[in-house]
C-alpha positions as CSV (number, residue, x, y, z in Angstrom):
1,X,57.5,173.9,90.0
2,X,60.4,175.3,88.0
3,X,59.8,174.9,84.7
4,X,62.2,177.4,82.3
5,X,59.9,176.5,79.2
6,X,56.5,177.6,81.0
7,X,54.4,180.7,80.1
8,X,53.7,181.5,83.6
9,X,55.7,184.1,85.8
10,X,56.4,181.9,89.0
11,X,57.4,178.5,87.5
12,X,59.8,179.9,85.0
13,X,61.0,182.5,88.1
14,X,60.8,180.3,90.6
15,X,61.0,181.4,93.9
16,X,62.0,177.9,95.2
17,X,64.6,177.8,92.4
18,X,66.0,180.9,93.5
19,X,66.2,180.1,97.5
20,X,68.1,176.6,96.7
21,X,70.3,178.6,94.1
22,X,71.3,180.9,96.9
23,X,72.1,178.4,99.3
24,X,74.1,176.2,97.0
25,X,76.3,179.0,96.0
26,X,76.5,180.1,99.8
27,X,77.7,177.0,100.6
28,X,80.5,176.7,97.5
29,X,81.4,180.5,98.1
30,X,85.2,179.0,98.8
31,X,85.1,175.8,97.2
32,X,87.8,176.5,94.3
33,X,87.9,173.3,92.3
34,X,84.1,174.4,91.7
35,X,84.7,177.9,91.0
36,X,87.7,177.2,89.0
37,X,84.9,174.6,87.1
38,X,82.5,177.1,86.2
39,X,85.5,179.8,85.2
40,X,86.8,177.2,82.5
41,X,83.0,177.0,81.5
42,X,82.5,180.2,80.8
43,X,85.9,180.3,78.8
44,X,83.9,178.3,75.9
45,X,82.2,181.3,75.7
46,X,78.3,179.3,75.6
47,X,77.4,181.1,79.0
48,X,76.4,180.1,82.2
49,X,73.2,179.3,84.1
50,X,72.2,181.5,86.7
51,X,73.4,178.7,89.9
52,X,76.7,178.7,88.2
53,X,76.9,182.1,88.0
54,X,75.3,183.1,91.1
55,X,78.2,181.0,92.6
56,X,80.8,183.5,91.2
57,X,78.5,186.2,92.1
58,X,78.9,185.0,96.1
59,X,83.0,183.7,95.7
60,X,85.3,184.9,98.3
61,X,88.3,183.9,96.7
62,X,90.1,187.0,95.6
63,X,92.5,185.5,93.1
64,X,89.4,184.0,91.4
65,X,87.1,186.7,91.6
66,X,90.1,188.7,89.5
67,X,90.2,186.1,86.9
68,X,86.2,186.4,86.7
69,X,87.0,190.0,86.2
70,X,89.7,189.3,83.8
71,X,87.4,187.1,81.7
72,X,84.5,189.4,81.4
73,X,86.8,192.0,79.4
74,X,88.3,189.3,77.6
75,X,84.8,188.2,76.5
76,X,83.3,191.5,76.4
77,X,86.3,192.2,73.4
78,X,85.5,188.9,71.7
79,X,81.9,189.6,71.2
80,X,81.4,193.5,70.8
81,X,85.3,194.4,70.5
82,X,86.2,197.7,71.5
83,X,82.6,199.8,70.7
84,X,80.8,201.2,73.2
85,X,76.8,202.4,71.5
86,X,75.7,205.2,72.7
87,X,72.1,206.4,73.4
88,X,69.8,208.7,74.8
89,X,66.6,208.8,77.3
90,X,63.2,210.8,75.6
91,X,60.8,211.1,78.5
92,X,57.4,211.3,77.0
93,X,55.3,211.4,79.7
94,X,55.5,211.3,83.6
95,X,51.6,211.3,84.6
96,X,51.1,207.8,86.3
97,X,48.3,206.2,87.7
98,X,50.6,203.0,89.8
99,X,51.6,203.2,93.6
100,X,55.2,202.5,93.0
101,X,56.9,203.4,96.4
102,X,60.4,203.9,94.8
103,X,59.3,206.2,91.7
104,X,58.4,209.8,92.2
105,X,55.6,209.0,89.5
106,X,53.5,207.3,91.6
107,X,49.4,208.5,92.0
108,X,50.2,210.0,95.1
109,X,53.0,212.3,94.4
110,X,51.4,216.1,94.4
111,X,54.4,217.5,94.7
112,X,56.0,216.8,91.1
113,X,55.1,218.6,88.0
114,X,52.8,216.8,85.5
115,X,54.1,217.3,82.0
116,X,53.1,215.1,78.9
117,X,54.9,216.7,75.5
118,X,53.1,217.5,72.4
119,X,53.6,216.3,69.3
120,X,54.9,220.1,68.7
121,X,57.2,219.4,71.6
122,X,58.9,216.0,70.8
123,X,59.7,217.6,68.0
124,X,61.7,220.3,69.2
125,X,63.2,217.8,71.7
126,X,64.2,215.0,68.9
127,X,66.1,218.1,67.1
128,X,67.9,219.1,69.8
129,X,68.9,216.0,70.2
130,X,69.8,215.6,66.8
131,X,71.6,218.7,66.4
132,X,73.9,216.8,70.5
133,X,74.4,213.8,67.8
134,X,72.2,211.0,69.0
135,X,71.0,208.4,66.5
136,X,69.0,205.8,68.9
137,X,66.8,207.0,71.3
138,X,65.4,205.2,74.1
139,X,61.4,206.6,75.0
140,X,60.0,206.8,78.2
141,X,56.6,207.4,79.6
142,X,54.2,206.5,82.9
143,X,51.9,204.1,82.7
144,X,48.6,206.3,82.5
145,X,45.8,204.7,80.2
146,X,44.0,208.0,79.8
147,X,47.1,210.4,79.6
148,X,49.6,207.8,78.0
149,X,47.4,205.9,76.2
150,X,48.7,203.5,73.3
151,X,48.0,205.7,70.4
152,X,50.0,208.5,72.0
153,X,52.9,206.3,71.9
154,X,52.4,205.4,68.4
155,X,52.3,208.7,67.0
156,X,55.5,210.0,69.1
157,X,57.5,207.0,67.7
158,X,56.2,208.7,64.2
159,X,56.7,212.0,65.1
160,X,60.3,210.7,66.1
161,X,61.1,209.0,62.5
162,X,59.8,211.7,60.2
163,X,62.5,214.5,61.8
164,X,65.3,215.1,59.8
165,X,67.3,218.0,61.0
166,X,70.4,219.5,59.0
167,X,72.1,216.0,58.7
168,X,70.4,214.6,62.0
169,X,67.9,211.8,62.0
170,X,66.8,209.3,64.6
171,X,67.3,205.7,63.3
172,X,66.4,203.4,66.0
173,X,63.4,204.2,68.5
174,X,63.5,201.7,71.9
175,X,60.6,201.6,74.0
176,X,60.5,201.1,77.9
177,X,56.8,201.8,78.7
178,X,54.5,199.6,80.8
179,X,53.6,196.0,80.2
180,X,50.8,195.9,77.4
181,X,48.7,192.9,75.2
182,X,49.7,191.5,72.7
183,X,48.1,193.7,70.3
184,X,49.4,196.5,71.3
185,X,53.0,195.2,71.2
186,X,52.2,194.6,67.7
187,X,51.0,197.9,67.4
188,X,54.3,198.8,68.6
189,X,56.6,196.0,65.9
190,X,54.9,197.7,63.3
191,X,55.6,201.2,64.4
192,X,59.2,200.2,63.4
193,X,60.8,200.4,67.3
194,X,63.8,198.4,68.1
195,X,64.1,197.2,71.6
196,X,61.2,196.8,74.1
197,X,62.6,197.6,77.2
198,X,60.9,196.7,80.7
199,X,62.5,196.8,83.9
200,X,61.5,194.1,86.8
201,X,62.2,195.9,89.3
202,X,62.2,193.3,91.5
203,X,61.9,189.4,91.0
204,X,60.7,188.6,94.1
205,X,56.9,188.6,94.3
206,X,56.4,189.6,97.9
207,X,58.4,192.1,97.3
208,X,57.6,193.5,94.3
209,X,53.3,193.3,95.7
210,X,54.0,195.6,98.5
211,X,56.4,198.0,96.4
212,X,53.4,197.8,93.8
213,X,50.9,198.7,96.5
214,X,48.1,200.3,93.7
215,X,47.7,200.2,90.1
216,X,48.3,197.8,87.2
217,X,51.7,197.7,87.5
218,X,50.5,195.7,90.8
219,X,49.9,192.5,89.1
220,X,53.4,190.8,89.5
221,X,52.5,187.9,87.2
222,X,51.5,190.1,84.0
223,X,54.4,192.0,84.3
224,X,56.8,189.3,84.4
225,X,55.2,187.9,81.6
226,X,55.1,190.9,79.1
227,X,58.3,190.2,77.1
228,X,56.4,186.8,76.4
229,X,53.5,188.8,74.9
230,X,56.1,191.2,73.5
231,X,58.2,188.6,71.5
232,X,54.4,187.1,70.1
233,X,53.7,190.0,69.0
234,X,56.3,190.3,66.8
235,X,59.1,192.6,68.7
236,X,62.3,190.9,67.8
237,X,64.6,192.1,70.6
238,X,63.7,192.8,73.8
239,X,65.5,194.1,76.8
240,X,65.1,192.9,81.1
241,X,66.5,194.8,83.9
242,X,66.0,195.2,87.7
243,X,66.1,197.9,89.9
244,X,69.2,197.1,92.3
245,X,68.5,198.0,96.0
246,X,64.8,197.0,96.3
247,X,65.7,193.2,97.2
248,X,68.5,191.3,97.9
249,X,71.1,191.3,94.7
250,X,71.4,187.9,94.8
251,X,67.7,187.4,94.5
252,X,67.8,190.0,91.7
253,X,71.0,188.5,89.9
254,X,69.4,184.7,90.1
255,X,66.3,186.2,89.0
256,X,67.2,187.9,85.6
257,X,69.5,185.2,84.4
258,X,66.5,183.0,85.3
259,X,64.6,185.2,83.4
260,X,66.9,185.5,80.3
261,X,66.9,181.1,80.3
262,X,63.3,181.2,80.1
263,X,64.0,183.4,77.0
264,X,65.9,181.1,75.6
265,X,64.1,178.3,76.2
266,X,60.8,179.2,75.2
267,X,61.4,181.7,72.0
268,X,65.0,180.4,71.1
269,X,66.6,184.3,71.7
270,X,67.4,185.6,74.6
271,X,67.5,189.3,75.6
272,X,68.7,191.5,73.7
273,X,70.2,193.8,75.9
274,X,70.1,193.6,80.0
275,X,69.8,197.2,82.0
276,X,71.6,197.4,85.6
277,X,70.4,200.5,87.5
278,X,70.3,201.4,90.8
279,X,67.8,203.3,93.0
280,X,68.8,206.8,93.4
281,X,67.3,209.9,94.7
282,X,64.1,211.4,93.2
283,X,61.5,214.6,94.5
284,X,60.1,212.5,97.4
285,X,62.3,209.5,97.0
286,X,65.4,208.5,99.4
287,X,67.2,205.6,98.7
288,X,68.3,205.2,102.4
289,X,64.1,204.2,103.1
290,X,65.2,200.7,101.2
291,X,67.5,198.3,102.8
292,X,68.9,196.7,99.5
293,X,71.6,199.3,98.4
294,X,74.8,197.9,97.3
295,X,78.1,199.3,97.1
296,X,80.2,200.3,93.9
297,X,82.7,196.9,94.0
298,X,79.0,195.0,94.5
299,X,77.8,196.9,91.1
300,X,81.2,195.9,89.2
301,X,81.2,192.1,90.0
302,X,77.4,191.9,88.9
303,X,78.2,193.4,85.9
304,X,81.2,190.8,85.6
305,X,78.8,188.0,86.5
306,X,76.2,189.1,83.6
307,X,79.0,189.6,81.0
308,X,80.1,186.0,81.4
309,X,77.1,184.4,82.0
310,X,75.3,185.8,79.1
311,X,78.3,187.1,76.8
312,X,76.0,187.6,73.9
313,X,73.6,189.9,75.8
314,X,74.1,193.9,75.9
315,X,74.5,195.7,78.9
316,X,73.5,198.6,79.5
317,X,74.2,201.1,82.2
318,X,73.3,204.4,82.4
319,X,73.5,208.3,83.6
320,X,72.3,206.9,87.2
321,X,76.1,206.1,87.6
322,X,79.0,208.5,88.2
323,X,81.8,209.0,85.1
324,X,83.7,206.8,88.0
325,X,81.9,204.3,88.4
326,X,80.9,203.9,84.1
327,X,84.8,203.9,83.6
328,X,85.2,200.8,86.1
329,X,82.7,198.4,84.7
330,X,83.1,199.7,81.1
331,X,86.0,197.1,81.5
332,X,83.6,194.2,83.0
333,X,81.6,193.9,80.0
334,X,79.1,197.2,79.4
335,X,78.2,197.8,75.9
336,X,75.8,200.6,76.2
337,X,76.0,204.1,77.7
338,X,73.8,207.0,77.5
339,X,75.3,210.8,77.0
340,X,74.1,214.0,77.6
341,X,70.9,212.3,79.4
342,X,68.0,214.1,81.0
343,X,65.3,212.0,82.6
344,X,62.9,215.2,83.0
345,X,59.4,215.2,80.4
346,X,61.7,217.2,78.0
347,X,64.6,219.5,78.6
348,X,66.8,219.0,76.0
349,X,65.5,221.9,74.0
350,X,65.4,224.3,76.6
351,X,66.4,223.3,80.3
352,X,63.6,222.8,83.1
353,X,63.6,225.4,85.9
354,X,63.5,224.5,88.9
355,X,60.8,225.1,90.5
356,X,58.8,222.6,87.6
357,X,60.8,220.0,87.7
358,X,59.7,216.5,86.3
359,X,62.7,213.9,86.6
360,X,62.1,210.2,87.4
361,X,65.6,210.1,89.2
362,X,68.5,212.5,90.0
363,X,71.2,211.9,87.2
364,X,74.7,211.5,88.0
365,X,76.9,211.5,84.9
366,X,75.9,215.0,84.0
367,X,78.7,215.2,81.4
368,X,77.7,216.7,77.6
369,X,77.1,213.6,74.8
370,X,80.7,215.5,73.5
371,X,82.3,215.0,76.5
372,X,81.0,211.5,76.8
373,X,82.8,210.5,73.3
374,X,86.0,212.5,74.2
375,X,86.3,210.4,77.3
376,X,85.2,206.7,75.6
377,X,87.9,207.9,73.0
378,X,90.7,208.6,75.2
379,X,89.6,205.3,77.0
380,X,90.1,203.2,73.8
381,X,86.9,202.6,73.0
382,X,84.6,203.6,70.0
383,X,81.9,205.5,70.6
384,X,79.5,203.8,67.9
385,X,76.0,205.5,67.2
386,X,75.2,202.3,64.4
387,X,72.0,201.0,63.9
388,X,72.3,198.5,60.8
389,X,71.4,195.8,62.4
390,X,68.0,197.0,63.4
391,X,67.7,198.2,59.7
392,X,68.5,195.5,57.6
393,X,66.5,193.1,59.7
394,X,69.4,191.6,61.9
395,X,67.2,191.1,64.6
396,X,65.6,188.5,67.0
397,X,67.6,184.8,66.2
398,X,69.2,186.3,63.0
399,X,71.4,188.5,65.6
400,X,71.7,186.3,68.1
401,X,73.1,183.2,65.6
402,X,75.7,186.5,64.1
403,X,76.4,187.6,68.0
404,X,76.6,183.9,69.6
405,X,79.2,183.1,66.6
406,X,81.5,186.0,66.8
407,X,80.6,187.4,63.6
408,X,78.9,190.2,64.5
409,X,81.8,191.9,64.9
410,X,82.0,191.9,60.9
411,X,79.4,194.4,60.4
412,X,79.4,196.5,63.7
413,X,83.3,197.5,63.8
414,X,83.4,199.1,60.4
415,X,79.8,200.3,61.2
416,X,80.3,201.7,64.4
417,X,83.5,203.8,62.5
418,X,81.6,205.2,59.8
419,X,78.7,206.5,62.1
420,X,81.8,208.0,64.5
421,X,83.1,210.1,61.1
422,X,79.4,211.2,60.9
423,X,79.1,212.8,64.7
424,X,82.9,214.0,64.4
425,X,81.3,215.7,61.2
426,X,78.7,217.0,62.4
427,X,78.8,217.5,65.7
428,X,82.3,217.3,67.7
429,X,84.3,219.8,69.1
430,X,87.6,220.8,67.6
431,X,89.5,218.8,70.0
432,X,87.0,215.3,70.5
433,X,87.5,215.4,66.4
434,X,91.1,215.4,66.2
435,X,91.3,212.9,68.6
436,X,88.1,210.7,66.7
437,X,90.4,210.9,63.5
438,X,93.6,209.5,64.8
439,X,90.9,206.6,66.4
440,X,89.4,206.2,63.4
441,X,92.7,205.6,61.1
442,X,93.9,203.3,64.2
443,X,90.9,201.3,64.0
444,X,91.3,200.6,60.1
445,X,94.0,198.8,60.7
446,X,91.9,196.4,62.7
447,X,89.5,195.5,60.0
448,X,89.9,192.1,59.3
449,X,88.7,192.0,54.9
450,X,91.1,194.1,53.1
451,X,87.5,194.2,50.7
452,X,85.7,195.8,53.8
453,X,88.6,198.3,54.4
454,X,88.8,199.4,50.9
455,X,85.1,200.3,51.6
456,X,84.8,201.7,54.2
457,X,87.9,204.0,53.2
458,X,85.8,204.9,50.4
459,X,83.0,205.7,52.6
460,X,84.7,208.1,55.2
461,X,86.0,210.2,52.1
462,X,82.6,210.1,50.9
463,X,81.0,211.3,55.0
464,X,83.4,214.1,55.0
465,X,82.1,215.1,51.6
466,X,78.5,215.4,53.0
467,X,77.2,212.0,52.4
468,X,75.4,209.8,55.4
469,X,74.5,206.8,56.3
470,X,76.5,204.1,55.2
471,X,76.0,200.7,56.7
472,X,76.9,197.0,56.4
């Protein structure tokens, strides 16, 4: 039945597939001349399928579990270098007509507040985020064909693009709203978005039926399916993810690589980015109802396993995790953090009392977007709020073939500086701009074309002059 080139949900994820994949790497989990196989694989920096890398996932050799580790920074750095692109959550929407048992959307829920913004009041909320610094924005709304329908998205993402505040403007719109048709994800590639984001939640169709008790969302086949329809509508990039601590993480980890082979298999491009949250707390959610939850050293090695299995794919990882727990698997191959993040129907512009209060899930990094950058600084990294690529139509295969061959690096590095000068222009604290300078002439040196340097020397004269937007 496994077929990684079919259209349909259970032959390319497999379930049979997956429970011979996890028994295989059971059985190998201390069989090093294997593991040390697959390691030297992965080294060539082509990726790995998921049994190979589910093997790593289970390994119980300590001295090769640290080289896997080891690797995924090393191939983290030789992919995406030292930027980290940072983002933000706008939640349009949390009226929901699905049964999900592990969101506090769900039909039944009487006890959160029903908000859906205006048009009047996405606009307040895209200029205070402006005015925090954020250039990408990642929207957000429950699947409600009545409240949420279509069109409602469609004019927020052109609410969201015609805002220019002071020297703030949104660049790049993602979308993680329910599986749709095909015509309305073309709808959505002409609307200008960037990524189409939607989470699994779980691979494992048993599962995912009886956590999906009511609703659309309930219908585990067209769900799978909907980055298929997504990518023939036209939507160049598009992003997986599951929600760890609903099923087994094996299950889960088999199933999105799985999932991003099929990808590649059937539209030549994989995902553009993969997203690794947990479950946490939420109104009338406890995590400690599912039986799933991992621990923070489970979290870090599947991030390690992703980054070297898919080293061209970003990885995101969000607010859900604690500045602790961000700072650890920053370093196993993360190239995307959100800042400043609330997951309430607005809140940005004004925060949401108490007593109305509309979040999908508690956040846990509750740091400021300045605080955020200080701290990626300090780390080494460069906060990077670029998004050329989406812009000048490196996209789809035209990224991937850049990405896959290292030379991505070419345009993002001196891009990723330039949009830094911007926010330390703008928006930075005394202190996060001092140290974003002494990054910033640091970094220069690490620009490969003398040509480009001159540039984008040039360039940063010209941002602290008042200019914007500069790209590569």
């Amino acid at each position: 039945m496994y077929d990684p080139k079919s259209s349909k949900a259970e032959e390319f994820i497999c379930h049979e597939e997956i429970e011979d994949t996890l028994a295989y790497a059971e059985a190998h989990k201390h069989d090093r001349e294997l593991i040390k196989s697959i390691i030297e694989k992965a080294k060539e920096l082509k990726g790995l399928n998921h049994r190979e890398a589910t093997v790593l996932l289970v390994c119980e050799e300590e001295d090769l579990n640290a080289e896997v580790c080891s690797l995924a920074e090393q191939i983290k750095k030789d992919f995406y270098g030292n930027r980290i692109v940072m983002f933000a959550p706008l939640y349009l929407s949390n009226y929901c007509v699905n049964g999900c048992t592990y969101c506090p959307y769900h039909a039944k829920n009487k006890n959160i507040c029903r908000k859906k913004l205006t048009q009047e009041e996405i606009r307040k909320e895209v200029i205070a985020l402006q005015d925090m610094g954020h250039k990408r924005l990642a929207i957000e709304a429950g699947e409600d064909p009545v409240n949420n329908p279509i069109e409602y998205i469609l004019e927020s993402i052109q609410t969201i693009y015609s805002i220019q505040h002071k020297n703030g403007a949104i660049r790049r719109v993602n979308v993680n709203i329910a599986a749709t048709t095909v015509e309305n994800y073309r709808k959505l590639a002409e609307a200008g978005i960037g990524t189409y984001i939607l989470f699994q939640e779980t691979y494992h169709k048993e599962s995912y039926e009886q956590l999906h008790p009511t609703g659309p969302k309930h219908n585990y086949a067209y769900h799978t399916e909907a980055h298929d329809r997504a990518m023939e509508g036209g939507i160049d990039d598009v992003g997986l993810g599951v929600l760890f601590g609903l099923e087994h993480y094996r299950y889960e980890f088999a199933g999105i690589l799985m999932h991003a082979e099929h990808l590649e298999a059937r539209f030549g491009v994989g995902p553009h980015t993969i997203s690794v949250p947990r479950l946490r707390r939420a109104d009338d959610i406890d995590p400690d109802d599912f039986d799933n939850g991992i621990s923070d050293d489970i979290f870090a090695k599947i991030c390690a396993c992703i980054r070297v299995a898919v080293p061209y794919t970003g990885m995101i990882v969000s607010t859900r995790e604690s500045k602790a727990c961000r700072e650890r698997v920053l370093h196993l191959g993360v190239s995307q953090i959100s800042g400043g993040s609330k997951t309430s129907v607005g809140g940005y512009s004004e925060p949401e009392p108490e007593e109305e209060n509309s979040a999908q899930f508690d956040v846990s990094d509750n740091r400021t977007l300045d605080e955020v950058v200080k701290w990626l600084m300090e780390l080494g990294y460069i906060p990077s709020f670029c998004t050329a690529c989406y812009r000048e139509g490196r996209t789809g295969d035209r990224f991937m073939q850049l990405c896959k061959t290292k030379q991505i690096q070419n345009c993002c590095h001196p891009n990723a500086l330039m949009t830094l000068k911007e926010y330390l222009e703008d928006y930075a604290s005394p202190e996060t701009k001092a140290i974003g300078e002494a990054l910033i002439q640091k970094e220069l040196a690490n620009v490969k074309s003398d040509k480009v340097r001159d540039i984008v020397v040039e360039r940063l004269d010209k941002i602290a002059d008042g200019s914007r937007d500069f790209r590569f």
